[in-house]
Structure formats: C-alpha cells, structure tokens
N, CA, C and O atoms as a MOPAC input file, in Angstrom:
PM7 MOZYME 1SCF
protein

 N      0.85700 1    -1.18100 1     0.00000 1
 C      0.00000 1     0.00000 1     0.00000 1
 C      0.89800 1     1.23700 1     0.00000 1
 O      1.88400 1     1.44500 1     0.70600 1
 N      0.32100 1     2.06100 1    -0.99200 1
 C      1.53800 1     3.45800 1    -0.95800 1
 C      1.22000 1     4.24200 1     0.25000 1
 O      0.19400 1     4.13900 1     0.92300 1
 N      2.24900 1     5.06300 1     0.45600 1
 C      2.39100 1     6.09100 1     2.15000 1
 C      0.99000 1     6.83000 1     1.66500 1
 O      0.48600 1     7.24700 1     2.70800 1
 N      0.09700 1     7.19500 1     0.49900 1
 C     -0.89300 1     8.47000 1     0.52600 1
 C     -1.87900 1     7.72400 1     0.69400 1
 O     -2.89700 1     8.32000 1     1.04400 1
 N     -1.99100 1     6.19600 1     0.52500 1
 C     -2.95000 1     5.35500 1     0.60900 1
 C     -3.55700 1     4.95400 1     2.17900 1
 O     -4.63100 1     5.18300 1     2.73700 1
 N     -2.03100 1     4.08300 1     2.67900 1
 C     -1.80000 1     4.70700 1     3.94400 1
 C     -2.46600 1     5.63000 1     4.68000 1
 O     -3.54500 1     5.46000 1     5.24800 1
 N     -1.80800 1     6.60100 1     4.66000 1
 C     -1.84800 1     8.12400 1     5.30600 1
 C     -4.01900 1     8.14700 1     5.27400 1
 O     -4.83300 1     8.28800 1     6.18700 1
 N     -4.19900 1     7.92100 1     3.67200 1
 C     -5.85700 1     8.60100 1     3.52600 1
 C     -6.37200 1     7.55200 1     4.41300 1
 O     -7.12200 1     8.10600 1     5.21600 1
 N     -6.29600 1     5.91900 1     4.70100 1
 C     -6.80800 1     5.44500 1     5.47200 1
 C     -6.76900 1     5.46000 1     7.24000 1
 O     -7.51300 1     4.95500 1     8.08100 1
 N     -5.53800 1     6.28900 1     7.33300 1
 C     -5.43400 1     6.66100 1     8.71300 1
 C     -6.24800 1     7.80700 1     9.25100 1
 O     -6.82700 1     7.81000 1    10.33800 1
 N     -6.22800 1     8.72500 1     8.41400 1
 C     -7.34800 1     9.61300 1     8.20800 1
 C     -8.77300 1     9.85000 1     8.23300 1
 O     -9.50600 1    10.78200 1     8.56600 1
 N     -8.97000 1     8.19400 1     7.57100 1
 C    -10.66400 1     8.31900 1     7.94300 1
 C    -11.34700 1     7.54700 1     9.06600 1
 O    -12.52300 1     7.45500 1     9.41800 1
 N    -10.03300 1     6.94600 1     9.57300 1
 C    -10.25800 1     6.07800 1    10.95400 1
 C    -10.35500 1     7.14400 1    12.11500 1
 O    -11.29400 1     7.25700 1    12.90200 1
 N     -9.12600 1     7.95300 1    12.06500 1
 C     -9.06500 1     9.09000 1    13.03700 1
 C    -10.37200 1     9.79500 1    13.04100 1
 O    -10.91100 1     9.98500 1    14.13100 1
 N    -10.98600 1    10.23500 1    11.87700 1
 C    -12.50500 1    11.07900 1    11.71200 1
 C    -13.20800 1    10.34300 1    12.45100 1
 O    -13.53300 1    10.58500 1    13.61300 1
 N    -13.55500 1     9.14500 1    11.63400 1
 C    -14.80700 1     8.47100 1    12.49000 1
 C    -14.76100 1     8.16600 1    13.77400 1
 O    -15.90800 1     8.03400 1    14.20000 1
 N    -13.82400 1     7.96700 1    14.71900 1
 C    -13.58900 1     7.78100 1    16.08000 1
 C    -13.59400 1     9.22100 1    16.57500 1
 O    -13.93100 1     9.34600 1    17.75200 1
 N    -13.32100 1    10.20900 1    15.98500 1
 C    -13.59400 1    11.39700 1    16.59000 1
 C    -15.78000 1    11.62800 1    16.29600 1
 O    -16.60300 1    12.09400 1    17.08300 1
 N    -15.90200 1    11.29000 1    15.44800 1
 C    -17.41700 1    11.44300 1    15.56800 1
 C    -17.85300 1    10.38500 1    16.33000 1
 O    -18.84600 1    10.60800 1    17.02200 1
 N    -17.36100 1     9.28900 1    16.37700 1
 C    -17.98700 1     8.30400 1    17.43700 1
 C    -17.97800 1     9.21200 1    18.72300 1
 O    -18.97400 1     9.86600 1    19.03400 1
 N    -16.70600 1     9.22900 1    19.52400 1
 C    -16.84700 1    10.01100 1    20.62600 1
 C    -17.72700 1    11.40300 1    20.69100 1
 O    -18.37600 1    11.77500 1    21.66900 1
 N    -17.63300 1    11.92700 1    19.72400 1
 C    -18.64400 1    13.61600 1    19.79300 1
 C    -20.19500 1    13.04100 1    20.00400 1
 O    -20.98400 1    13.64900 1    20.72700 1
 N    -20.61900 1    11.61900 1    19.19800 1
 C    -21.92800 1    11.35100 1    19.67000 1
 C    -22.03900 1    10.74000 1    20.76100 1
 O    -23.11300 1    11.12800 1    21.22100 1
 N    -21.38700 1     9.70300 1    21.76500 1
 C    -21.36900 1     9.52100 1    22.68600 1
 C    -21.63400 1    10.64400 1    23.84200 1
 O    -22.59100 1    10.94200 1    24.55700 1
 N    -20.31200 1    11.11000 1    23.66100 1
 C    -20.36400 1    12.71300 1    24.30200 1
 C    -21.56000 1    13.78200 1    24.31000 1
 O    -21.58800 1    14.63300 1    25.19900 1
 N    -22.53000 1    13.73700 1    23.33300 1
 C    -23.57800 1    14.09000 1    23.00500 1
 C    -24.63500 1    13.52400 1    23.73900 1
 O    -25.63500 1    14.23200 1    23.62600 1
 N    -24.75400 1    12.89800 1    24.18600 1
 C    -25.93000 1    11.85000 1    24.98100 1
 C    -25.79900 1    12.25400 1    26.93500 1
 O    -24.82800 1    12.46000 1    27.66200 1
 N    -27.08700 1    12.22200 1    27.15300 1
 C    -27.04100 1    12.86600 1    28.57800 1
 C    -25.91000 1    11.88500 1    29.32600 1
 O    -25.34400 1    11.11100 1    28.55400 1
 N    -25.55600 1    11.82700 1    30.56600 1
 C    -24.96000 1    11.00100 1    31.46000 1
 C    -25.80000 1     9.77700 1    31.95800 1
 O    -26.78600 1     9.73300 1    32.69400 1
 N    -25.36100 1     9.17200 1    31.56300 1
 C    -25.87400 1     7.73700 1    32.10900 1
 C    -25.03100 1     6.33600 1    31.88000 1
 O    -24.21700 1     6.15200 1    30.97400 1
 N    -25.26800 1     5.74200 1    32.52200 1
 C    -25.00200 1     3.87000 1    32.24000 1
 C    -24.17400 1     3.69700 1    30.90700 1
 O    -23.00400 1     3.40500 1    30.66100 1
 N    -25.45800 1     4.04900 1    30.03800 1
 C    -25.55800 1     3.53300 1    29.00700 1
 C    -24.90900 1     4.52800 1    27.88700 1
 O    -24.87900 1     4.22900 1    26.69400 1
 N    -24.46800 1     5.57300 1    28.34200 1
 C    -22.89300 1     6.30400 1    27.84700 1
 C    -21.77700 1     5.99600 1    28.21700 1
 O    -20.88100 1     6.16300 1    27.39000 1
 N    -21.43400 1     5.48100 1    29.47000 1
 C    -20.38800 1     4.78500 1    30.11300 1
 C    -19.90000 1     3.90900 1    29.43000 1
 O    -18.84300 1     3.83400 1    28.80300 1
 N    -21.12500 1     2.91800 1    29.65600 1
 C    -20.78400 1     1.62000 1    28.73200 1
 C    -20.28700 1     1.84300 1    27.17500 1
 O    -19.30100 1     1.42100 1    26.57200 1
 N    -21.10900 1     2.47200 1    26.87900 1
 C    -20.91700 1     2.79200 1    25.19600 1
 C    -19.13900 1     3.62200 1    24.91700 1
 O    -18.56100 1     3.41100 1    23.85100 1
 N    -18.77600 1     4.11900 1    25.52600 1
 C    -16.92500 1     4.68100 1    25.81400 1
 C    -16.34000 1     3.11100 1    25.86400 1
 O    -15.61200 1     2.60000 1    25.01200 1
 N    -16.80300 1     2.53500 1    26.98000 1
 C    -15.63000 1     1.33700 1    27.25100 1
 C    -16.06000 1     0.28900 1    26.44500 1
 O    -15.59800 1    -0.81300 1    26.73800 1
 N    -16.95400 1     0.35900 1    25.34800 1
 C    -17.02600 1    -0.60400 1    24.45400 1
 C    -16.09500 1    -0.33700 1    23.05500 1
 O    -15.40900 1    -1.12000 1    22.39800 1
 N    -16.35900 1     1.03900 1    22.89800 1
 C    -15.53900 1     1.65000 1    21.93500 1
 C    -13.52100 1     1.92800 1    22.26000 1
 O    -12.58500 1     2.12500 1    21.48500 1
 N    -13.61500 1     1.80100 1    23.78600 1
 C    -12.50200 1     1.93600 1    24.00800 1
 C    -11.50700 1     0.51500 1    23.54000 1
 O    -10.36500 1     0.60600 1    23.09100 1
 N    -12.13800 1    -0.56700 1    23.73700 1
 C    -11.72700 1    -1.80800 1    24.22200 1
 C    -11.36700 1    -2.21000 1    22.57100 1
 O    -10.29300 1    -2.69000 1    22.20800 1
 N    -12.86300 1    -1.80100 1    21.41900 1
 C    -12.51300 1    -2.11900 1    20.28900 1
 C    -11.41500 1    -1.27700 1    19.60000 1
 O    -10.74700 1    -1.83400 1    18.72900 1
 N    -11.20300 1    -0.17400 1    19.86600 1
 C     -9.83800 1     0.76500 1    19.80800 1
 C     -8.69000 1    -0.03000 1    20.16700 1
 O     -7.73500 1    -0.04500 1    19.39100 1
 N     -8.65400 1    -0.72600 1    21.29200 1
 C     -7.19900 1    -1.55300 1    21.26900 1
 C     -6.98100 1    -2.80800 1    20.70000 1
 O     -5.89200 1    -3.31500 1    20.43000 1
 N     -8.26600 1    -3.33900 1    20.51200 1
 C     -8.09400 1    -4.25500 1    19.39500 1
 C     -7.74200 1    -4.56200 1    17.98000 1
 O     -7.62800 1    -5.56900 1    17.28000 1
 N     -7.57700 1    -2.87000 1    17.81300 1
 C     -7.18600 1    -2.80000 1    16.03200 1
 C     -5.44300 1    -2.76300 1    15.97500 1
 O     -4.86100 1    -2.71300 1    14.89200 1

C-alpha cells in the first residue's frame, strides 16, 4: 500500500472515532454512555 494510501486510510479512521466520541459525548450522562466509551474503548485496542 503506498504512504498516501496509507496516510488517507489513517485519516478516515481518526474522523470516524472522533465522531464516534462527539456522539457519545452528546448523549445525557448515564449507564448507558459509560458503557458505550468502554465498548468503543476496548474495540480501539483491538485494532
């Protein structure tokens, strides 16, 4: 894979995990925002 190929796919991973968190973050406080971080967190270290 070339470095711009690369680079554009690092790029749209970084976006979407930044909109994942902004909608999480978006949602009142509860449980079920908690949970929803440490589900997303956990699949974050799995990649």
């Amino acid at each position: 894979m070339s470095s711009i190929a690369q680079f554009r796919k690092d790029m749209k991973r970084a976006m979407t995990r930044r909109r994942l968190y902004a909608r999480i973050s978006a949602m009142p406080p509860s449980t079920v925002r908690e949970e929803l971080v440490a589900i997303a967190q956990r699949y974050e270290n799995e990649l």
